[in-house]
N, C-alpha and C positions, 0 to 999 in steps of 0.2 A: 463320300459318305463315311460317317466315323462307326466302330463298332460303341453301342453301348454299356458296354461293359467294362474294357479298357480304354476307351474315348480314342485309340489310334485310328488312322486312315484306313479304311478297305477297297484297296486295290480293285478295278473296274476293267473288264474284257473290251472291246472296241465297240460291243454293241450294250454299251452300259450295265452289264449282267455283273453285280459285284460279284466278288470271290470268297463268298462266303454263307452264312445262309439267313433267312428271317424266322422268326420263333414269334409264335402268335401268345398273347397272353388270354384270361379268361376272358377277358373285356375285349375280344378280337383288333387289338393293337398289334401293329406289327413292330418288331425288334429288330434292327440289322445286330449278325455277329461275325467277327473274325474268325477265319480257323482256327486261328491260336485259341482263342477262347474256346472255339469248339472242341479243340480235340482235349483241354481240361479239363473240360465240364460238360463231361459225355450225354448226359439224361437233359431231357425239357425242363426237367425240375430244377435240376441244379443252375440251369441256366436262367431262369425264372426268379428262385432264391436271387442269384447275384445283380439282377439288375432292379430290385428295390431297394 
């Protein structure tokens, strides 16, 4: 699975649980992110912002 936001790969535990999280938008979509991207763009919002 790629993060949406930097399009890199996200890393996956053996029971397919990536490492990182999903962020739902208004339209209940779900988004996979990286940590990386998580820990820059702390708020929902900002991470929201970045993926349109």
């Amino acid at each position: 699975m790629k993060c949406e936001i930097c399009k890199k790969k996200i890393e996956e535990t053996f029971l397919k649980k990536i490492l990182g999280t999903y962020v739902k938008d208004a339209k209940g979509k779900k988004h996979s992110v990286c940590p990386e991207c998580q820990k820059k763009l702390t708020t929902k919002e900002e991470l929201l912002k970045q993926l349109k």
